[in-house]
mmCIF file of the N, C-alpha and C atoms, coordinates in Angstrom:
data_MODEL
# 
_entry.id   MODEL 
# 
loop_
_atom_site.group_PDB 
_atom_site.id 
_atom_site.type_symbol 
_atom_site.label_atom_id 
_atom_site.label_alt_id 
_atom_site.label_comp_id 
_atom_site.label_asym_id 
_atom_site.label_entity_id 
_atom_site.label_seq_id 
_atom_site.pdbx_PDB_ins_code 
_atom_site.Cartn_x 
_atom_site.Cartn_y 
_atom_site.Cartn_z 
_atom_site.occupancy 
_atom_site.B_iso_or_equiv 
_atom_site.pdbx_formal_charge 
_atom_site.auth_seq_id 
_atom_site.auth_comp_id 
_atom_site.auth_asym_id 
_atom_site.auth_atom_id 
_atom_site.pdbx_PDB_model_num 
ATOM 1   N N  . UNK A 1 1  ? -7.814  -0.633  -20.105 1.00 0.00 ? 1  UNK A N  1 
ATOM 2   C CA . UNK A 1 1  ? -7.566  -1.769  -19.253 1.00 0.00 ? 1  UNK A CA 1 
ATOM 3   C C  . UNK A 1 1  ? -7.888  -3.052  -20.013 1.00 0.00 ? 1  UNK A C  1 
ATOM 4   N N  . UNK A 1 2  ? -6.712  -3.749  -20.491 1.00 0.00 ? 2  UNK A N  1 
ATOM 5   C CA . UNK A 1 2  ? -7.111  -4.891  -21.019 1.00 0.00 ? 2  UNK A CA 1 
ATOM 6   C C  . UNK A 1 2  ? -7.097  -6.014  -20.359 1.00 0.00 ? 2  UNK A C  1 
ATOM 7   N N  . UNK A 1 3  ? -7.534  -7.164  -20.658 1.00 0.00 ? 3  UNK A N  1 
ATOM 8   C CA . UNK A 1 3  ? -7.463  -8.030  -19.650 1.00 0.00 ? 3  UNK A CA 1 
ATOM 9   C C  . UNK A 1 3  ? -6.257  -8.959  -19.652 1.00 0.00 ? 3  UNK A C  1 
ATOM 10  N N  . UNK A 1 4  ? -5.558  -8.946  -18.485 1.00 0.00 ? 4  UNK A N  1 
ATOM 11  C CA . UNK A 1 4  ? -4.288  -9.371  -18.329 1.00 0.00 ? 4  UNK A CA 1 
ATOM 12  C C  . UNK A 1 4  ? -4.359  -10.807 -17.388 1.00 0.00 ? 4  UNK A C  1 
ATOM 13  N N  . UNK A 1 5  ? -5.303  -11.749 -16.906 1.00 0.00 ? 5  UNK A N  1 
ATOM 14  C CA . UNK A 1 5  ? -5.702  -12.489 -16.105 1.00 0.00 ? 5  UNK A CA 1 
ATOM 15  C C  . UNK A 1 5  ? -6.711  -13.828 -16.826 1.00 0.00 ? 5  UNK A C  1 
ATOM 16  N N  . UNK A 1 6  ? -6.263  -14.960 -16.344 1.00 0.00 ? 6  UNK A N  1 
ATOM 17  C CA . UNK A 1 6  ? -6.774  -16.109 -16.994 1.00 0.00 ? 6  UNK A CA 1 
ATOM 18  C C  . UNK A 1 6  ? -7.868  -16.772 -16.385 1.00 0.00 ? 6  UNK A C  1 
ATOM 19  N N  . UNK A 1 7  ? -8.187  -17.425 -16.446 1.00 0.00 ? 7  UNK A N  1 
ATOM 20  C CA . UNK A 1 7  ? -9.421  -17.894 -16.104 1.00 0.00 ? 7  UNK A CA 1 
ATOM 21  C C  . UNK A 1 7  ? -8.710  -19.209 -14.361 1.00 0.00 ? 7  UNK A C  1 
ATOM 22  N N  . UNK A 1 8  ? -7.810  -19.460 -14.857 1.00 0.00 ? 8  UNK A N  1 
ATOM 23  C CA . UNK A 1 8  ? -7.132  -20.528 -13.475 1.00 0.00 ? 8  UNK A CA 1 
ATOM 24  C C  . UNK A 1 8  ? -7.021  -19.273 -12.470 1.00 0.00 ? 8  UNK A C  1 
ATOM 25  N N  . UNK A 1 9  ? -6.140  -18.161 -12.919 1.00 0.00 ? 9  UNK A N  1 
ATOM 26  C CA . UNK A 1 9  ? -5.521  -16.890 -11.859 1.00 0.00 ? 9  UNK A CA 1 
ATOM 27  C C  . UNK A 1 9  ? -6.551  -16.967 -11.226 1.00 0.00 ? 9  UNK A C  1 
ATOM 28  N N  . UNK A 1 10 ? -7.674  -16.252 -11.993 1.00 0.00 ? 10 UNK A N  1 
ATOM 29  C CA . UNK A 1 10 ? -9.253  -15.501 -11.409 1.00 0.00 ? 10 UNK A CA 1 
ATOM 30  C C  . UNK A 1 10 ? -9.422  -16.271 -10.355 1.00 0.00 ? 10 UNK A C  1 
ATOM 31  N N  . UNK A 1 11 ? -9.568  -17.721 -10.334 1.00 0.00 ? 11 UNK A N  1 
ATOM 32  C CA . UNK A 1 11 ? -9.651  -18.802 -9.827  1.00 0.00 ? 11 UNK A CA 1 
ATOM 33  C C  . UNK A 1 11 ? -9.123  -19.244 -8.160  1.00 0.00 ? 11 UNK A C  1 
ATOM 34  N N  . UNK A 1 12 ? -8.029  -19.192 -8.473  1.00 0.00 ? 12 UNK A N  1 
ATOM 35  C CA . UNK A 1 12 ? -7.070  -18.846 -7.804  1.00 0.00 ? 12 UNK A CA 1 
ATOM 36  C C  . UNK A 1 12 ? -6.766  -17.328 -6.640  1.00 0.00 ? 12 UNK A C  1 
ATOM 37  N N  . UNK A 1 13 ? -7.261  -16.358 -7.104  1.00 0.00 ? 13 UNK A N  1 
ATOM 38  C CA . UNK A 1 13 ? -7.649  -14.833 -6.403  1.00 0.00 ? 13 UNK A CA 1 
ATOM 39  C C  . UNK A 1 13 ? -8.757  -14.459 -5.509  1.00 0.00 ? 13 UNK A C  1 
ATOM 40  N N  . UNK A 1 14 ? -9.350  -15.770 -6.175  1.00 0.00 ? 14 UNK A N  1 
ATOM 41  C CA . UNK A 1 14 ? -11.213 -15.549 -5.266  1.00 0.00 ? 14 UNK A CA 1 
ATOM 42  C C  . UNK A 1 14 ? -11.063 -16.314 -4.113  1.00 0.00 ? 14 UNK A C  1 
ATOM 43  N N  . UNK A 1 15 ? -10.780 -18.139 -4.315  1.00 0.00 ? 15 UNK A N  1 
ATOM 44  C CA . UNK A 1 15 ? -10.515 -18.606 -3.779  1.00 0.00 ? 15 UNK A CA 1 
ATOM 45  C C  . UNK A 1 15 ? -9.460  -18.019 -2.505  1.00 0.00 ? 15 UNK A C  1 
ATOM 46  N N  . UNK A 1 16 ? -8.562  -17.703 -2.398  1.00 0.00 ? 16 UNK A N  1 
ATOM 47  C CA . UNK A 1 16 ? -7.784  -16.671 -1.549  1.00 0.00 ? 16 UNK A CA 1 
ATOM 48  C C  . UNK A 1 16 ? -7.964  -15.660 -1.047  1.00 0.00 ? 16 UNK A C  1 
ATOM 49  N N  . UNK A 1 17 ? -9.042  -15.066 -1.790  1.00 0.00 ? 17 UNK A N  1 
ATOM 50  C CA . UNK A 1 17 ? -9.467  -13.609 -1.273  1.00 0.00 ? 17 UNK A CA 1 
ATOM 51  C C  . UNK A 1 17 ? -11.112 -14.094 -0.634  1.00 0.00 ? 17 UNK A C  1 
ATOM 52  N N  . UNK A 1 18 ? -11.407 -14.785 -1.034  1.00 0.00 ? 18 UNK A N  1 
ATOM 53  C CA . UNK A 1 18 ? -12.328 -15.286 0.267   1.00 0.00 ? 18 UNK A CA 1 
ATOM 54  C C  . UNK A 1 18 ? -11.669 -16.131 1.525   1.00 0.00 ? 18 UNK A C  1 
ATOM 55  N N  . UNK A 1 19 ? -10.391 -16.645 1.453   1.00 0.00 ? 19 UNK A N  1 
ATOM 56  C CA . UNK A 1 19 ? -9.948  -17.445 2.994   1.00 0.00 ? 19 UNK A CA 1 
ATOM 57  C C  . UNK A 1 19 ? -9.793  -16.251 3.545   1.00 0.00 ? 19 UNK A C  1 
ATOM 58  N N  . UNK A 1 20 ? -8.693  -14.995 2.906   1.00 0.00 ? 20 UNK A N  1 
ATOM 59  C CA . UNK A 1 20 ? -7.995  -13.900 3.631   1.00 0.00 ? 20 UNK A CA 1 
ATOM 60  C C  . UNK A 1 20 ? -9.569  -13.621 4.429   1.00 0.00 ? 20 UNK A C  1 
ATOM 61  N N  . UNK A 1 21 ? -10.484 -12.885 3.661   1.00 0.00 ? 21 UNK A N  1 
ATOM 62  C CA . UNK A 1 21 ? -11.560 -11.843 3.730   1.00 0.00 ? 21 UNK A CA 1 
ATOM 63  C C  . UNK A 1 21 ? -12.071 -12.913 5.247   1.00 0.00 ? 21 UNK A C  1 
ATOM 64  N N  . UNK A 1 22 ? -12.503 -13.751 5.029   1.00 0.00 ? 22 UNK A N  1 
ATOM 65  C CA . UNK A 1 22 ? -13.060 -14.666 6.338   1.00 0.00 ? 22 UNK A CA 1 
ATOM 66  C C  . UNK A 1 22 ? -12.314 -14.805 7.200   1.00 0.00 ? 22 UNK A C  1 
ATOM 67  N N  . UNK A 1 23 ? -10.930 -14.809 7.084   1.00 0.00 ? 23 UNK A N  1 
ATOM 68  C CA . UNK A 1 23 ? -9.747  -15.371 8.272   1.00 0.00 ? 23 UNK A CA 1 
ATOM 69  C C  . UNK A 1 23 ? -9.609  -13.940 8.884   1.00 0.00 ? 23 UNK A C  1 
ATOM 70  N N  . UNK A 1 24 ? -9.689  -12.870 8.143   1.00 0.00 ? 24 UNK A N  1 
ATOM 71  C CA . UNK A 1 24 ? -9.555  -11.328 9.092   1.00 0.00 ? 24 UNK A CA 1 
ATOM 72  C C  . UNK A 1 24 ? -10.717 -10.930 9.509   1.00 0.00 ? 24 UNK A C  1 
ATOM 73  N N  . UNK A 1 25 ? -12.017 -11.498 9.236   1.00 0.00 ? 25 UNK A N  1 
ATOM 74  C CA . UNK A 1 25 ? -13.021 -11.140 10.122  1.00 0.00 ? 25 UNK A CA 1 
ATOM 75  C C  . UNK A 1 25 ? -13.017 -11.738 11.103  1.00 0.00 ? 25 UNK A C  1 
ATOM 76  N N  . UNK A 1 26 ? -12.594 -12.766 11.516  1.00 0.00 ? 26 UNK A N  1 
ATOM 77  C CA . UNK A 1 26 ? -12.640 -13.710 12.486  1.00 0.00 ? 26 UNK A CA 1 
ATOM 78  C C  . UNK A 1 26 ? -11.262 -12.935 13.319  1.00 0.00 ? 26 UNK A C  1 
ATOM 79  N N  . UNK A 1 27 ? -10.853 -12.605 13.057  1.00 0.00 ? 27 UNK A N  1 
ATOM 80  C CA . UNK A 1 27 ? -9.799  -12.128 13.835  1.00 0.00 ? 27 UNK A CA 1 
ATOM 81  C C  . UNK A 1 27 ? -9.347  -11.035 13.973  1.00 0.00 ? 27 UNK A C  1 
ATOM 82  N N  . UNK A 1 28 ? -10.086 -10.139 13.260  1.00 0.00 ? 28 UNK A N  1 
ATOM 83  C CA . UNK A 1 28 ? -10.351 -8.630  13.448  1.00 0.00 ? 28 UNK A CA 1 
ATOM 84  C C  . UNK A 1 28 ? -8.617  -7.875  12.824  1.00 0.00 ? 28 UNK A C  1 
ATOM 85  N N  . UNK A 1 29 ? -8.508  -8.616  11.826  1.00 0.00 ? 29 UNK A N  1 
ATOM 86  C CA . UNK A 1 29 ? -6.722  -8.371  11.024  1.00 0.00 ? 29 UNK A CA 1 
ATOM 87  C C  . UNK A 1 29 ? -7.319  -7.580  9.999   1.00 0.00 ? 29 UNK A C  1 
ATOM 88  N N  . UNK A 1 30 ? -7.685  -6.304  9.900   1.00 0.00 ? 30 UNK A N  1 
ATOM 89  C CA . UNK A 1 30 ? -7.815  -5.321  8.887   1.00 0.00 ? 30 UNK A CA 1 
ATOM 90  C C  . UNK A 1 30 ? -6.810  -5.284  7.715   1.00 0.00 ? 30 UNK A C  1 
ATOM 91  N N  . UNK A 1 31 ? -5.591  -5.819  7.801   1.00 0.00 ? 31 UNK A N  1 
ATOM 92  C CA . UNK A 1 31 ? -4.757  -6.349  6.622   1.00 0.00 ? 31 UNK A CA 1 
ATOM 93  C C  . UNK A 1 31 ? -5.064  -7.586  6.034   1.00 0.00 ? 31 UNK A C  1 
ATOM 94  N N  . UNK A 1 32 ? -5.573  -8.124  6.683   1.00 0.00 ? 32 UNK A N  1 
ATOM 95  C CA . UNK A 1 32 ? -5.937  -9.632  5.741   1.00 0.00 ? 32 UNK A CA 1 
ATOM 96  C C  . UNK A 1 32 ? -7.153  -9.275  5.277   1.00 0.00 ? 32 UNK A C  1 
ATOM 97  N N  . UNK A 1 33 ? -8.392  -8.565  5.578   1.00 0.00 ? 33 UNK A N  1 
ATOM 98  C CA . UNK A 1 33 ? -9.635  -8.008  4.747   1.00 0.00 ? 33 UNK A CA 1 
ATOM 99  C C  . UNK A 1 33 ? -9.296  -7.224  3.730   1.00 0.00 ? 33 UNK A C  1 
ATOM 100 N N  . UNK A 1 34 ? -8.010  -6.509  3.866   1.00 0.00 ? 34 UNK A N  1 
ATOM 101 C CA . UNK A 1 34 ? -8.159  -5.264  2.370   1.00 0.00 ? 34 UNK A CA 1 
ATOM 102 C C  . UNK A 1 34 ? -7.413  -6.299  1.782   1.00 0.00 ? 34 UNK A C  1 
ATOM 103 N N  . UNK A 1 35 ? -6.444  -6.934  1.463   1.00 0.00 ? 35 UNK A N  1 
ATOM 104 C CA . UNK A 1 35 ? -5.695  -8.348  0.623   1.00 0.00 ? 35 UNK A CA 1 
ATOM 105 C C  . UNK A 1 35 ? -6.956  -8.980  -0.046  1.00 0.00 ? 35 UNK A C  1 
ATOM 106 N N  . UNK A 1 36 ? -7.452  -9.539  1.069   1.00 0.00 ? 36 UNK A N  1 
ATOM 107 C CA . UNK A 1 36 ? -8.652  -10.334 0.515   1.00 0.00 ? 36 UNK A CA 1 
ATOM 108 C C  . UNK A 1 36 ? -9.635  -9.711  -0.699  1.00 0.00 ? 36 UNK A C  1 
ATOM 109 N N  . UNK A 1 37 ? -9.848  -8.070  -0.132  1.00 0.00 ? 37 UNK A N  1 
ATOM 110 C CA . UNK A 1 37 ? -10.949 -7.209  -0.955  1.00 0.00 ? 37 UNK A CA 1 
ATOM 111 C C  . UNK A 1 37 ? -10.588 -7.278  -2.435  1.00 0.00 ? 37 UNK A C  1 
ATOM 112 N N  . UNK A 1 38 ? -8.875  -6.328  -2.190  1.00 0.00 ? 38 UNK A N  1 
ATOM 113 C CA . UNK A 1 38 ? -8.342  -6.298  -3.362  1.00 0.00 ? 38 UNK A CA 1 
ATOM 114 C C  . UNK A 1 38 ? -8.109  -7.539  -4.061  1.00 0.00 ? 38 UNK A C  1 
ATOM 115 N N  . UNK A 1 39 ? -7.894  -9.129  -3.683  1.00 0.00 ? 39 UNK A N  1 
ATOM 116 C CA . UNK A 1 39 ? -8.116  -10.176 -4.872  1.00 0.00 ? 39 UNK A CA 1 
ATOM 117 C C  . UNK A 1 39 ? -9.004  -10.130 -5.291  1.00 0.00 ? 39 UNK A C  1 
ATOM 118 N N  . UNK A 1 40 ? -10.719 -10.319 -4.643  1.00 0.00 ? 40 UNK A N  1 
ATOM 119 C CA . UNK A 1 40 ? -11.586 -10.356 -5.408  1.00 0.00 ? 40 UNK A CA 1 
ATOM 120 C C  . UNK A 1 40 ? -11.922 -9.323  -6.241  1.00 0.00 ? 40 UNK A C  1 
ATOM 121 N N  . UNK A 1 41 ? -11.520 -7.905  -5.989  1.00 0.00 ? 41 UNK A N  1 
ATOM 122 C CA . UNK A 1 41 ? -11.758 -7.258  -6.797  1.00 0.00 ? 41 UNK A CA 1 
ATOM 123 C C  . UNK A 1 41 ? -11.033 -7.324  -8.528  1.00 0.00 ? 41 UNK A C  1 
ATOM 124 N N  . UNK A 1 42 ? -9.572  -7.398  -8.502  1.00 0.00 ? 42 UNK A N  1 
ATOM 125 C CA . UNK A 1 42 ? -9.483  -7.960  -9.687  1.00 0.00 ? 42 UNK A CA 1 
ATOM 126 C C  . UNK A 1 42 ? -9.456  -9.260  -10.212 1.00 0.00 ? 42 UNK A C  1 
ATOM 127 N N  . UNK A 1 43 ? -9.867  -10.277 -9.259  1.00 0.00 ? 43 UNK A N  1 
ATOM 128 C CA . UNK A 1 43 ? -10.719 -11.164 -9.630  1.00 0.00 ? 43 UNK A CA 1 
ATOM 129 C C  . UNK A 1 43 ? -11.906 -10.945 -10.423 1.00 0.00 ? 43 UNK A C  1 
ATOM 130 N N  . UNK A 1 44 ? -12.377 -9.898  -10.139 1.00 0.00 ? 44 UNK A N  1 
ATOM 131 C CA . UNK A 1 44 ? -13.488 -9.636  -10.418 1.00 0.00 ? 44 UNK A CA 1 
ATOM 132 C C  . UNK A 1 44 ? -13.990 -8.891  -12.136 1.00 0.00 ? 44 UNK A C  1 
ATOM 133 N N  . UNK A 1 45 ? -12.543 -8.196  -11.942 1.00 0.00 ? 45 UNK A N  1 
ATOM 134 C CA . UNK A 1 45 ? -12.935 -6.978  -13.201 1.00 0.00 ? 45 UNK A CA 1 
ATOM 135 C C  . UNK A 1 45 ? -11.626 -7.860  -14.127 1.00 0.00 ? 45 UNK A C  1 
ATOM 136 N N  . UNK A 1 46 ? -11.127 -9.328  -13.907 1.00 0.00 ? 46 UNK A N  1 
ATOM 137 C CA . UNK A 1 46 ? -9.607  -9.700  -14.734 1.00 0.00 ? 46 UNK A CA 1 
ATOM 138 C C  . UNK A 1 46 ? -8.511  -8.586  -15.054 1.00 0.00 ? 46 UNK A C  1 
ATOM 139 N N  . UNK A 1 47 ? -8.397  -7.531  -14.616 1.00 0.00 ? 47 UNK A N  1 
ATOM 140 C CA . UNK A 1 47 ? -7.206  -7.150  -14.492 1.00 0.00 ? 47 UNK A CA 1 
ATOM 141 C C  . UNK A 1 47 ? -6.621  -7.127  -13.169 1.00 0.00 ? 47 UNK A C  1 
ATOM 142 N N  . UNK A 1 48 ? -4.902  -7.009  -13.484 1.00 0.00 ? 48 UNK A N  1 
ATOM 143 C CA . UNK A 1 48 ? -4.717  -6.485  -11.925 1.00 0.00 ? 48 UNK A CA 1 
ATOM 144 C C  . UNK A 1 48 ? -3.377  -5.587  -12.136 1.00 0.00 ? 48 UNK A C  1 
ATOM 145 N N  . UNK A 1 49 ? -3.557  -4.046  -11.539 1.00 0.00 ? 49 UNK A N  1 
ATOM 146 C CA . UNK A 1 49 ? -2.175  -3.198  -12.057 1.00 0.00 ? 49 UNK A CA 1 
ATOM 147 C C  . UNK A 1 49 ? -0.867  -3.556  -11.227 1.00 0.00 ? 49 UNK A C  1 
ATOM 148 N N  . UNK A 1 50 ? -0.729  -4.637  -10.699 1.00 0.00 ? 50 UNK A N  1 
ATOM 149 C CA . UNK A 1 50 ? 0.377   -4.890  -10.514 1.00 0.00 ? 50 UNK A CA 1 
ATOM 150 C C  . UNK A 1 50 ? 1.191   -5.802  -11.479 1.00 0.00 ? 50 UNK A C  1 
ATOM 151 N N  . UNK A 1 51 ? 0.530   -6.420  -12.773 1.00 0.00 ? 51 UNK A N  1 
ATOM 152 C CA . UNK A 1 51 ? 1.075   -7.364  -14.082 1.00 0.00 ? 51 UNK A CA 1 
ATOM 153 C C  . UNK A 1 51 ? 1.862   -6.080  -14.539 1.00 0.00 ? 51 UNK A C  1 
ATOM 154 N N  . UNK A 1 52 ? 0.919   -5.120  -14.813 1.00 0.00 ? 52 UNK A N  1 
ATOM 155 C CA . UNK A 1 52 ? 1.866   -4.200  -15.989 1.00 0.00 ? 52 UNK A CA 1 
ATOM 156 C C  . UNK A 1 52 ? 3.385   -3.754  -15.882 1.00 0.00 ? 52 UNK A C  1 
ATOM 157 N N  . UNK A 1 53 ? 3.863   -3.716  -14.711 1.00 0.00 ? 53 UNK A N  1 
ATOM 158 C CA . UNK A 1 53 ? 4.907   -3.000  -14.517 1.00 0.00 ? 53 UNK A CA 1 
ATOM 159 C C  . UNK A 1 53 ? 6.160   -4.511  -14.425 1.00 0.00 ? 53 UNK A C  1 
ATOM 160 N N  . UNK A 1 54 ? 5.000   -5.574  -14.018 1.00 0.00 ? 54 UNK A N  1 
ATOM 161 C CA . UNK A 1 54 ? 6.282   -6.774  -14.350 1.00 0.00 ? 54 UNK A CA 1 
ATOM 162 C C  . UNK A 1 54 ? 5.537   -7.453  -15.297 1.00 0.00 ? 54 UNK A C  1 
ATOM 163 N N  . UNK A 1 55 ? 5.289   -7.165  -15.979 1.00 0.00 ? 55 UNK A N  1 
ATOM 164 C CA . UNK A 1 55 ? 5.009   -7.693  -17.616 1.00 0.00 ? 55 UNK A CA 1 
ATOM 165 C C  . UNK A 1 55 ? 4.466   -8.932  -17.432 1.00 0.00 ? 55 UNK A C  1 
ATOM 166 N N  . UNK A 1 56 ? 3.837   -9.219  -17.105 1.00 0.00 ? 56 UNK A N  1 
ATOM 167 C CA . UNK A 1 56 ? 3.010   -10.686 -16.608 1.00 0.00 ? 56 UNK A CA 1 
ATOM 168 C C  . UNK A 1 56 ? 1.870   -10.517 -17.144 1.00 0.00 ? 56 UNK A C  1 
ATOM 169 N N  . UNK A 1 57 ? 1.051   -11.543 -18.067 1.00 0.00 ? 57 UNK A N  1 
ATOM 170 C CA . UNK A 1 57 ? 0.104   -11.745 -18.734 1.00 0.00 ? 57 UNK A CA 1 
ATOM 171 C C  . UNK A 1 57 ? -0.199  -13.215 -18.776 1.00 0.00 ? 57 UNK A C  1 
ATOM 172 N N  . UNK A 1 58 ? -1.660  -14.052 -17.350 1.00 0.00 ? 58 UNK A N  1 
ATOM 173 C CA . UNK A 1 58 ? -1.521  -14.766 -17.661 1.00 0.00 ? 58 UNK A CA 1 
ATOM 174 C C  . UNK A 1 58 ? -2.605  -15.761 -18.395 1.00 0.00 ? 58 UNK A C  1 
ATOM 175 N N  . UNK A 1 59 ? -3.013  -14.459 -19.594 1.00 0.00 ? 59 UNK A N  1 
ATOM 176 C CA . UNK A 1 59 ? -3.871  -14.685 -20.438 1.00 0.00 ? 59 UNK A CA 1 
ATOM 177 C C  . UNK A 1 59 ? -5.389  -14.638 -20.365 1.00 0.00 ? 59 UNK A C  1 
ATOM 178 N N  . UNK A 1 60 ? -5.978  -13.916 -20.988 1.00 0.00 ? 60 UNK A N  1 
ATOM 179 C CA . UNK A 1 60 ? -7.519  -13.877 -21.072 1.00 0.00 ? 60 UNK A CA 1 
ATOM 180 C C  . UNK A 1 60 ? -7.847  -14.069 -22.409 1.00 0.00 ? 60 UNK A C  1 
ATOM 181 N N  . UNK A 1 61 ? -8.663  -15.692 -22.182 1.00 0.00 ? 61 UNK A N  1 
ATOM 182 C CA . UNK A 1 61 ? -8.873  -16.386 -23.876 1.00 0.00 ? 61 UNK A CA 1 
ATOM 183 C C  . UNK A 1 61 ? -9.857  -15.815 -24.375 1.00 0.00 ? 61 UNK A C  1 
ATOM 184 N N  . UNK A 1 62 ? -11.158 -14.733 -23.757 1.00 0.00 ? 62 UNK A N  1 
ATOM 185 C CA . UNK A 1 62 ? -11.704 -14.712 -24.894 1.00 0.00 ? 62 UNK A CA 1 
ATOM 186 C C  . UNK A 1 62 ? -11.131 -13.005 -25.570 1.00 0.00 ? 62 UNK A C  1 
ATOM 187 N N  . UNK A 1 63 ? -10.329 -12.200 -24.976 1.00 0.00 ? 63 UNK A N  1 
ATOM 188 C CA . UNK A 1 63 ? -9.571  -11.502 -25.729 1.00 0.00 ? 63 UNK A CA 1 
ATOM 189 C C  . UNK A 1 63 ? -8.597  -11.907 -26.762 1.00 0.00 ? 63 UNK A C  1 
ATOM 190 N N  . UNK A 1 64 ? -8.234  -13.623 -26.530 1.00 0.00 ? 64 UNK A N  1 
ATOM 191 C CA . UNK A 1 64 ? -7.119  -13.843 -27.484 1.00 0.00 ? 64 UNK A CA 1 
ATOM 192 C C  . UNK A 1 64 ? -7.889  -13.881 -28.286 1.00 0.00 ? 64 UNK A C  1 
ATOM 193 N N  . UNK A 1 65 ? -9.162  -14.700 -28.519 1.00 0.00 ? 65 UNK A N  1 
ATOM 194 C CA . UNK A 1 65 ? -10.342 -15.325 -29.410 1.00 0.00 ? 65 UNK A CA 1 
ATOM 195 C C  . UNK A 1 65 ? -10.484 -14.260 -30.167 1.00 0.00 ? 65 UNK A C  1 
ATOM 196 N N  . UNK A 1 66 ? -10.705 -12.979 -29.744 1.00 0.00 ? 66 UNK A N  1 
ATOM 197 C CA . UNK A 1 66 ? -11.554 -11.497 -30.858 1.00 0.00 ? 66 UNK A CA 1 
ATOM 198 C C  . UNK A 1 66 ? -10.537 -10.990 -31.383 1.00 0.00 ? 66 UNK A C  1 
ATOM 199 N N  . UNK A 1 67 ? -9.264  -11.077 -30.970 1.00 0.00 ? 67 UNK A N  1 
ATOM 200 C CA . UNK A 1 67 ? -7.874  -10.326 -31.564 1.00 0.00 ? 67 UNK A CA 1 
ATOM 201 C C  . UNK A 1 67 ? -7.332  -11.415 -33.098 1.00 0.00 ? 67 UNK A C  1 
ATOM 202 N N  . UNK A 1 68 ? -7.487  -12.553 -32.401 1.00 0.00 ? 68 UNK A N  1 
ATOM 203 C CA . UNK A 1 68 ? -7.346  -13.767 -33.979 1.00 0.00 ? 68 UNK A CA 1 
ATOM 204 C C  . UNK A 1 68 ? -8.181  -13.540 -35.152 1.00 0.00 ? 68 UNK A C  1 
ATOM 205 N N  . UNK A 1 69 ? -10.089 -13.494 -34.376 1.00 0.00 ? 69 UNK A N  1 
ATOM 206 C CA . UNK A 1 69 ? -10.723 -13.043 -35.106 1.00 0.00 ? 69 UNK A CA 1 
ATOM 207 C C  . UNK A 1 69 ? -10.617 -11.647 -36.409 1.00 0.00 ? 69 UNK A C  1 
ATOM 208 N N  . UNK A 1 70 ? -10.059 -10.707 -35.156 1.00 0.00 ? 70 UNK A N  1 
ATOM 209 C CA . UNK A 1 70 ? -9.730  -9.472  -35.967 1.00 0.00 ? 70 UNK A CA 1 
ATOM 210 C C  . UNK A 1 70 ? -9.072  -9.194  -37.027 1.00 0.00 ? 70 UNK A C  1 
ATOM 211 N N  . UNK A 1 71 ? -8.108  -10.132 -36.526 1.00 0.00 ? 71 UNK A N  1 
ATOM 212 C CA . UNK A 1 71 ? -6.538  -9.965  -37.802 1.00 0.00 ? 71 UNK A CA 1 
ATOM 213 C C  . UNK A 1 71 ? -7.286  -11.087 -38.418 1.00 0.00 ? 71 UNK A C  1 
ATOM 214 N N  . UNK A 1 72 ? -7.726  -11.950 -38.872 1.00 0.00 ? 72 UNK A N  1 
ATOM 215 C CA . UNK A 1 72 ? -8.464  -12.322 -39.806 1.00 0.00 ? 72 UNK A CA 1 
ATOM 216 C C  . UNK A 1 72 ? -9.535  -12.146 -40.926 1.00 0.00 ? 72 UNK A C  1 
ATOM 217 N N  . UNK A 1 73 ? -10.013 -11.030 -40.095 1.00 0.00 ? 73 UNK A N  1 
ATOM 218 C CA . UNK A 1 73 ? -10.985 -10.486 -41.085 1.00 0.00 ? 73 UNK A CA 1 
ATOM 219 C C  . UNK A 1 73 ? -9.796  -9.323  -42.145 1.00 0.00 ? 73 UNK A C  1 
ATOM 220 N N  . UNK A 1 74 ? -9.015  -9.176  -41.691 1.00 0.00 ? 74 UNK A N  1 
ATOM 221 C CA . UNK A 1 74 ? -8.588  -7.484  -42.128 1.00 0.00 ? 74 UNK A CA 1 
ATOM 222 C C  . UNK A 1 74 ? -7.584  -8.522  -43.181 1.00 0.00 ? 74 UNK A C  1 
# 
């Protein structure tokens, strides 16, 4: 699992997955709590398996940072 998620997305996932997560407790919408769960969760861990299959990467800098590094040393 590499990281496929940027630091704005993450941003962006929490923020949302805390309105959902609060707006379905308040209203007892068991679909807007698991939405909500699942943003923060790959909010949480920067991946999310729904990029892979539509090829969406919208970057995690400090993986770009160690991969530059890498091919530099070699």
């Amino acid at each position: 699992m590499k990281c496929n998620m940027g630091k704005t997305d993450r941003i962006i996932r929490i923020v949302l997955g805390l309105i959902l997560l609060g707006w379905g407790l308040m209203n007892s919408c068991i679909i807007a709590d698991i939405v909500g769960v699942i943003l923060l969760a790959t909010a949480a861990i920067g991946w999310c398996p729904l990029y892979l299959p539509l090829g969406i990467n919208s970057g995690c800098e400090s993986e770009k940072e160690e991969d530059k590094k890498a091919s530099e040393e070699q």
